[in-house]
N, C-alpha and C positions, 0 to 999 in steps of 0.2 A: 719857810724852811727850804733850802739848798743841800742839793747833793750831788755827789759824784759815784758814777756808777760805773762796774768795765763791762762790758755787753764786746763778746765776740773777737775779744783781745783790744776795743781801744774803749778811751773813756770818755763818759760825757756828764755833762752840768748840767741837772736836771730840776725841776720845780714840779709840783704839784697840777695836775692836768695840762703839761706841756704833751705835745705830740713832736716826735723827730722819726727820722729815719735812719739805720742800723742796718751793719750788713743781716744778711739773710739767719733767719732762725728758725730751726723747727717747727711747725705748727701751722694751724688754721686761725681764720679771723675768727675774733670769739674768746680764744683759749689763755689764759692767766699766766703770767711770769712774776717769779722773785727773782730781784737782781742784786746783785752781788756788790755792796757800796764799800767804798774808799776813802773817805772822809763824809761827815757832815755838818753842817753850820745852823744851829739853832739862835737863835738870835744873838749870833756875835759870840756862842759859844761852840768852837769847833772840836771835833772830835775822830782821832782817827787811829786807826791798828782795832787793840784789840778793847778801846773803849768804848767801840761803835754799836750802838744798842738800837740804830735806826736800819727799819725794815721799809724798802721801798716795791713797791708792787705793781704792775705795769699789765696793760691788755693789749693784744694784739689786733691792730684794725685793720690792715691790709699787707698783700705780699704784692710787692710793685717792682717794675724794672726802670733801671736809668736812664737819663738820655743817650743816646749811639755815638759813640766812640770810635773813630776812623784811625787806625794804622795804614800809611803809603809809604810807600817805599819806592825808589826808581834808581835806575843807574843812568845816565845820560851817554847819548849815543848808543846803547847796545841796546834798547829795544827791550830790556826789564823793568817791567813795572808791576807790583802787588799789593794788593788791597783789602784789608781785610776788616772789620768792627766784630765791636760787642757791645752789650747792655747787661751793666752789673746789676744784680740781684737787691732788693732792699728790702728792709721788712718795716712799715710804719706802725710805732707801738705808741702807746699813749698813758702816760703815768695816771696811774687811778691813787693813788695814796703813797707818803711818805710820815709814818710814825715812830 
């Protein structure tokens, strides 16, 4: 069984004990989520709006940061140059059930 799920404003295809990465979500590692499905695909029969009667449920394994992200900037000749990163937040969740 397939599903599509929106977690945090974007959506993802999801299977049963997949793990992915998702922006950042409330919570500690440990703590349970219901996500919020969009369609689902039970063997070739899809279902979506308000026929969707599949509940998918999801645990949170870790809260983890991205690789570093460098913004440069320079003007040539005048001696400005700015440098700046970050490391976007993720939350690694792992689907425990879609029934």
């Amino acid at each position: 069984m397939i599903a599509v799920v929106k977690v945090a404003g974007q959506q993802f295809k999801v299977e049963k004990d997949q793990t992915l990465y998702v922006p950042r979500l409330e919570g500690n590692a440990g703590d349970k989520l219901d996500l919020e499905v969009l369609l689902a695909d039970a063997d070739g029969k899809l279902s979506t709006g308000s026929d969707i009667k599949t509940k998918v449920k999801a645990e949170i394994v870790d809260q983890v940061k991205g690789d570093t992200v460098i913004a440069y900037k320079q003007k040539r000749r005048k001696g400005f140059h700015k440098k700046k990163g970050h490391r976007t937040a993720y939350t690694k969740i792992k689907v425990t059930s879609i029934a």
